[in-house]
C-alpha positions in Angstrom: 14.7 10.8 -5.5 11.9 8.1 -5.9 8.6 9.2 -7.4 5.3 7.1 -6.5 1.9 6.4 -8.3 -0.3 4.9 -6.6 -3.7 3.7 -9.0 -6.2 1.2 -8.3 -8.1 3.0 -5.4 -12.2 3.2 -5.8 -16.1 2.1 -3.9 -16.1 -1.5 -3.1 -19.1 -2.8 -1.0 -18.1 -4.2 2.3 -16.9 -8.2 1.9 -15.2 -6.9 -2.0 -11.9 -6.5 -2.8 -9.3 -4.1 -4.3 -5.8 -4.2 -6.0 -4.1 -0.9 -5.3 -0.6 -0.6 -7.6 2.1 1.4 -6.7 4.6 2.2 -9.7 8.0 3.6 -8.4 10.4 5.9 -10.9 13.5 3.6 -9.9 14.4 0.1 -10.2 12.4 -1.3 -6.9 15.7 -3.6 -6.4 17.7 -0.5 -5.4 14.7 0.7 -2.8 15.5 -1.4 1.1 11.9 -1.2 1.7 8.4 -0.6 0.0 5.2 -0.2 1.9 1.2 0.9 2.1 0.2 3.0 4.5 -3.7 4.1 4.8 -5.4 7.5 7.5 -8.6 7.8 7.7 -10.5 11.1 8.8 -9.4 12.6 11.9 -6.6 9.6 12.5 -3.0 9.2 12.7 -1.6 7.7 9.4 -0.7 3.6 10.3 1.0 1.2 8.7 -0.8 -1.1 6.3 2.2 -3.6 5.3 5.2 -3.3 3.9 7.7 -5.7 1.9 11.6 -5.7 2.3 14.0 -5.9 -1.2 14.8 -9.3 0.0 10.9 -9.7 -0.1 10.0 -9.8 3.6 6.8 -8.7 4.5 4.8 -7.5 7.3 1.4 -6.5 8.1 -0.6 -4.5 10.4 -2.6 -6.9 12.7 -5.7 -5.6 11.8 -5.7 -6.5 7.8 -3.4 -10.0 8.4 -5.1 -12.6 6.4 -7.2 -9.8 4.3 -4.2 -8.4 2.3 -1.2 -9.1 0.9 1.5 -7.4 -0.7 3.8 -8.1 -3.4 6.3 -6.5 -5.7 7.1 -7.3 -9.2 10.8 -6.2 -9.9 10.9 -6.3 -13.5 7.7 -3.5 -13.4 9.1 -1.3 -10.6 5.6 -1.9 -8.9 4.3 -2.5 -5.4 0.8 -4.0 -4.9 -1.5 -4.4 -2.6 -4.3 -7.1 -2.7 -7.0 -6.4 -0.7 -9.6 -9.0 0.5 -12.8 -9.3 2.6 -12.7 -5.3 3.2 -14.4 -3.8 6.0 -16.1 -0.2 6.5 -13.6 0.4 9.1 -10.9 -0.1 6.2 -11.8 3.1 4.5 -8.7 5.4 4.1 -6.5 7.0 2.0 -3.8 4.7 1.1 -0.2 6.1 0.5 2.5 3.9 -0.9 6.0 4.7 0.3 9.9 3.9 -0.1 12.3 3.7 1.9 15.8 4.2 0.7 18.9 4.7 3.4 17.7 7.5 5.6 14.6 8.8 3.5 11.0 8.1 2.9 8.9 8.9 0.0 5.3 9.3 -0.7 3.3 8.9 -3.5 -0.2 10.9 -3.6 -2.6 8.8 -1.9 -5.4 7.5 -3.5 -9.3 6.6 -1.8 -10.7 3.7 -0.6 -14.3 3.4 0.1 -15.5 0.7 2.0 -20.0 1.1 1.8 -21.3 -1.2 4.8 
């Protein structure tokens, strides 16, 4: 069992940026993969990025060069550093962990994009 927290979520005009944190229950070095997911109203949930324990990372075309994600081991936490945000990136964003066959979710929390 792996708990999530996601904080950092808020109203940013469009061209701001956010850092959203994501504070896992477990050591992070046990977890094979971390990642952000965001859904907006009335869409599917997509992948945001998402960073391997051996630190690998990938990112969803549409926020490559915008954000970045990183992990800091020794705080069990997940970030997610959001740059140059667009209306179009306004979601909820859910952190998740992936550990052997099961994925966890943290709560979401908001991200407002005003244009």
């Amino acid at each position: 069992q792996v708990q999530l927290v996601e904080s950092g979520g808020g109203l940013v005009q469009a061209g701001g940026s956010l850092r959203l944190s994501c504070a896992a229950s477990k050591s992070i070095l046990s977890i094979n993969a971390m990642g952000w997911y965001r859904q907006a109203p009335g869409k599917q949930r997509e992948l945001v990025a998402t960073v391997t324990s051996g630190g690998t990372t990938n990112y969803a075309g549409s926020v490559k060069g915008r954000f970045t994600i990183s992990r800091d081991n020794a705080k069990n936490t997940v970030y997610l550093e959001m740059n140059s945000l667009k209306a179009e990136d306004s979601a909820v964003y859910y952190c998740s962990a992936a550990v052997l066959w099961q994925t966890y979710w943290g709560q979401g929390t908001q991200v407002t994009v005003s244009s």
